[in-house]
N, C-alpha and C positions, 0 to 999 in steps of 0.2 A: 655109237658116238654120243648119243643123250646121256647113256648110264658116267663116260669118262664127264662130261662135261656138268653130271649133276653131285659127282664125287668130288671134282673141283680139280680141273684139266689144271696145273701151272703154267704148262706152254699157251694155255687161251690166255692168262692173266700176262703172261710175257708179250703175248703178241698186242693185246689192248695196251699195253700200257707204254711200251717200246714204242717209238714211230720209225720204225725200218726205212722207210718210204724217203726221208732225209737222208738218207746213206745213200741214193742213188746218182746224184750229181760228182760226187767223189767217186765211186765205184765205175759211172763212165766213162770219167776221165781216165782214168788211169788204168782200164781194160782194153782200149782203143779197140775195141769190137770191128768189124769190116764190115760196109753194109750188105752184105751177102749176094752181091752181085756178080760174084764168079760161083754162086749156088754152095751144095754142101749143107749138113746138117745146122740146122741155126745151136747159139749158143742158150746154154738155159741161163733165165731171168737170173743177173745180178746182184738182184736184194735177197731171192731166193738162197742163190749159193752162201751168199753172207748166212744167212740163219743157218744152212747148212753148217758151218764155220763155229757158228756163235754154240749150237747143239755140242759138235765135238769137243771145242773146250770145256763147256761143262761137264763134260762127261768123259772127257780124257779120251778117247777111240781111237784106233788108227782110222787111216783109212779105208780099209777093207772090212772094218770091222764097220764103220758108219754106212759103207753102201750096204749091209744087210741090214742094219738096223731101219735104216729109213723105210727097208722095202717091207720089212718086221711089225714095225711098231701103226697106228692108226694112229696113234696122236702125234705122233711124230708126221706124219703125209700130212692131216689137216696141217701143223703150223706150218709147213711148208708149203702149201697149196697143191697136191699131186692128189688125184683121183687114183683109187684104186684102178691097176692095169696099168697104169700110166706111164710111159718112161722116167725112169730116176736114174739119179747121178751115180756114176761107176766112181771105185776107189779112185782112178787114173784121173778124171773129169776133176773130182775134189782137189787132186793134189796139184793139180794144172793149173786152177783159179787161185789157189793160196800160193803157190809158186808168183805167178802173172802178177798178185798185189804185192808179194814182197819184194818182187826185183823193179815197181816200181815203187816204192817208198811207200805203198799208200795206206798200209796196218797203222803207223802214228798219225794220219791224216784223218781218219776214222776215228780213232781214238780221240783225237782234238773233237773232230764232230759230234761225238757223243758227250765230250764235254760242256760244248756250247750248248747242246739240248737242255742238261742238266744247270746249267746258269739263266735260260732262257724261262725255264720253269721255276726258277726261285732258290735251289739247291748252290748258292754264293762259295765259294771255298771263304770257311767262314771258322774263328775259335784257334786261331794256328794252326801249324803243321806239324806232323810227327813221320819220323825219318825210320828206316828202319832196312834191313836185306835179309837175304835170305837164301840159302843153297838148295838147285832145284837138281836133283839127281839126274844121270843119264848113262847110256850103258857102258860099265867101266871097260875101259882099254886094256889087255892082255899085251905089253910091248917089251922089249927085251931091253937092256941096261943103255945100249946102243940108241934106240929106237926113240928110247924117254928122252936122251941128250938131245936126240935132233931133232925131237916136237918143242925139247925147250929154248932149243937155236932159231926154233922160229920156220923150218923148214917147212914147206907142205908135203899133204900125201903123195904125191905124185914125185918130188923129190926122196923122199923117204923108201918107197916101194916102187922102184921104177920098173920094175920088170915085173910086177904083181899088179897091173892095175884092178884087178875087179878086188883086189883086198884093200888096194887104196881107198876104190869108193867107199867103203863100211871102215874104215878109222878116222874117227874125231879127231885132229892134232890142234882146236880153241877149245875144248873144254880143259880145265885140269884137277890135279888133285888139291886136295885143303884140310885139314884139320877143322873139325868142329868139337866145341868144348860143351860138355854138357855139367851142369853142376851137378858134383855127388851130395849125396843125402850124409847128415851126420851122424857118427858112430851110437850106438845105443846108451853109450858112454856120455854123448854129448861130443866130442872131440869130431874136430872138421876132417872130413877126409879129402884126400888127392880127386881133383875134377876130371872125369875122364876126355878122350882126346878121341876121337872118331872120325877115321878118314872117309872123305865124302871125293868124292869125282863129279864134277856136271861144270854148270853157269849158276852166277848168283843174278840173283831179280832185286832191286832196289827201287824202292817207290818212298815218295810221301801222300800220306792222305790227308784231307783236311777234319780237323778233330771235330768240328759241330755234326757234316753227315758221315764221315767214313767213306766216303769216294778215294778214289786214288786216282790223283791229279794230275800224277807226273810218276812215269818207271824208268827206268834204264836196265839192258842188261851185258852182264861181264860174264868172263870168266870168272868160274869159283874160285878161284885165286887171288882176284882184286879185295883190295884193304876196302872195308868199306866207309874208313872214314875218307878216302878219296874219293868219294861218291857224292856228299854231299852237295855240292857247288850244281851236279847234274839235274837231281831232282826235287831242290829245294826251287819251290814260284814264288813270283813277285805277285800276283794277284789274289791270295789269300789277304782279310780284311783286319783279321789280327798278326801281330808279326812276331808271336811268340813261337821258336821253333822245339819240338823235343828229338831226344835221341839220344842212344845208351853213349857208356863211355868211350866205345871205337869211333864216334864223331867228334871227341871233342882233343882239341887239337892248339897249340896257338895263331896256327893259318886259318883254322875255321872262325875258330871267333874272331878273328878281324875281320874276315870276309863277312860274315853273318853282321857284324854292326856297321861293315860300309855298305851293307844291303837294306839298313835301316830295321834290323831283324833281331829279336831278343834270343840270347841263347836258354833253354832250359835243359840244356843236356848234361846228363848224368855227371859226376865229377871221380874222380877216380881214387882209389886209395892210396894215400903215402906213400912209397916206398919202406919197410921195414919198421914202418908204425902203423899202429893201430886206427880203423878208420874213425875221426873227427863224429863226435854225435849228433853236433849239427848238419854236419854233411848227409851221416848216415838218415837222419831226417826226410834231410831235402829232397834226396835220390829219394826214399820212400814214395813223398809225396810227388814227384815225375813220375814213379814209375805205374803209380795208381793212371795215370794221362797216358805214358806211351806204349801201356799192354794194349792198348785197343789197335796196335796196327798188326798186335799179332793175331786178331782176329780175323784178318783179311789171311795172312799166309795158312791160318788153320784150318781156313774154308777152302783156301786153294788146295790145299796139299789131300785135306781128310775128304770131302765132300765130291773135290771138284777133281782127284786123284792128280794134280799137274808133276808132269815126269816129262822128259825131255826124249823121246823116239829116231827123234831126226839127227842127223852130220849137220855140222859145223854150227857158227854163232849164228849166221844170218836165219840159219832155218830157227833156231832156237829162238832167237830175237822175235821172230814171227809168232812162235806159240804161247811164249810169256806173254806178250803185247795182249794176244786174243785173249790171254788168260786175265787179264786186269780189264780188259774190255767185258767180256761176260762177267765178271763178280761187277762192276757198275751197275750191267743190266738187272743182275740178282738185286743187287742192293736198291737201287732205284724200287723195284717193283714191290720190296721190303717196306721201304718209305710209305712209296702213294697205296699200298694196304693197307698199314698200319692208319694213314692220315683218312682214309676211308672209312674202314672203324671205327675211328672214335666219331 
């Protein structure tokens, strides 16, 4: 344990620098625990299972795959507090307390609460905002021409497959499919080529973060199918200190910008090209100089997606809803500890 800790443990700097310990008045509310007077195994510590929680986000795991790892890893028991031997938490245990906070609401209560920490220490939503989404994969649906009509009618699995239930439980009918467009590279020639179109299945994650730390302040998640410039209004805050907002051209809209300026909020979001002319060089400028400001929120989904693996395991939005949430919750924790390092440092 000296050798991890003299190599430079991160979970030691996560847990110093993190106060877990504020999470526990939310956590038991909304676990409503029994005082254990009709007997029965007691439940394990609540701040504990959160780091439990906080671990697999960062790491993407199922649950089966965390209850080895905990019983695996040393540095992993230290931030957790388990003595070698010691009872740990079964995959079923895990998926019970993530269940218990999402069917009570209380993964965005957290999330709030971790924002307050982050204000409370100085970190302001401060420089504007920058808007942005993102498609988080999940495992694509095999349905039949039939099948696809009455996920898009709205039906549930249970209507869908009424005499298959144990197939109903294992099919998504809120995720769907989308097109993502990636820009081709140009001919050797010089000459632009056609943007390829790459179907994607899952939910999109939409967040703003505030440009001075790179926190992400506010998420919402949809189906991969939501426009995301419908999104705006969700995760754009009133309490950032400057009211300049960015974001590409699928936010910009003429319902957006009047909402944005009856919100007292400046638009800086991308402008779009002409129809059948050529783009304006001033424009092409302008976007230049936004998009030098609004790449920095693709650096939150680079770390989610590359680092942090975030893929979507789970049926339906509400569980999905839950793993993105955790997911923008642990990159704060990542980032925060980013900050108070670097600011230690120097």
């Amino acid at each position: 344990m000296k050798r991890l800790s003299a190599d430079g443990d991160p979970l030691e700097v996560l847990a110093r620098v993190i106060d877990f310990e504020a999470f526990r008045p939310t956590l038991v509310a909304a676990l409503s625990y029994s005082d254990g007077a009709k007997g029965g195994r007691p439940p394990y510590d609540p701040v504990v299972m959160l780091k439990v929680l906080v671990l697999a986000a960062q790491n993407n795991v199922s649950d089966a795959r965390m209850e080895w790892l905990i019983r695996d890893r040393l540095s992993w028991l230290r931030f957790l507090g388990f003595d070698l031997g010691a009872a740990t938490p079964d995959a079923n245990t895990i998926r019970m307390f993530r269940e218990r906070l999402t069917n009570a609401g209380a993964l965005d209560t957290l999330f709030g609460d971790f924002d307050r920490q982050l204000k409370e220490r100085g970190y302001l939503p401060m420089g504007g905002q920058i808007v942005d989404a993102t498609l988080v994969a999940a495992p694509k649906q095999r349905n039949t021409e039939a099948e696809r009509m009455a996920v898009k009618e709205g039906k549930s699995a249970a209507e869908i497959w009424p005499d298959e239930p144990a197939k109903a439980r294992q099919k998504d009918t809120d995720a769907r499919w989308t097109l993502k467009f990636a820009k081709a590279r140009p001919a050797a020639d010089g000459r632009p080529q056609d943007d390829i179109a790459i179907p994607s299945f899952g939910y999109k994650s939409s967040i703003s973060i505030c440009r001075a730390f790179g926190f992400i302040r506010k998420g919402k998640t949809t189906d991969g199918a939501r426009y995301d410039g419908r999104m705006l209004r969700d995760v754009v805050t009133n309490d950032n200190t400057a009211s300049d907002v960015w974001g590409d051209t699928a936010y910009r809209s003429q319902s957006n910008e009047r909402w944005l300026k009856s919100q007292g909020r400046v638009s800086r979001i991308h402008r779009r090209k002409p129809k059948g002319k050529p783009m304006p060089a001033n424009v092409r400028r302008g976007n230049a100089t936004k998009s030098s400001v609004r790449a920095r929120v693709e650096h939150v989904f680079a770390h989610q997606k590359a680092k942090m693996g975030l893929f979507i395991r789970t049926i339906g939005i509400k569980r999905a809803e839950a793993k993105i949430t955790l997911a923008n919750l642990a990159f704060n924790m990542h980032r925060l500890v980013f900050h108070e390092t670097r600011a230690a440092a120097g």
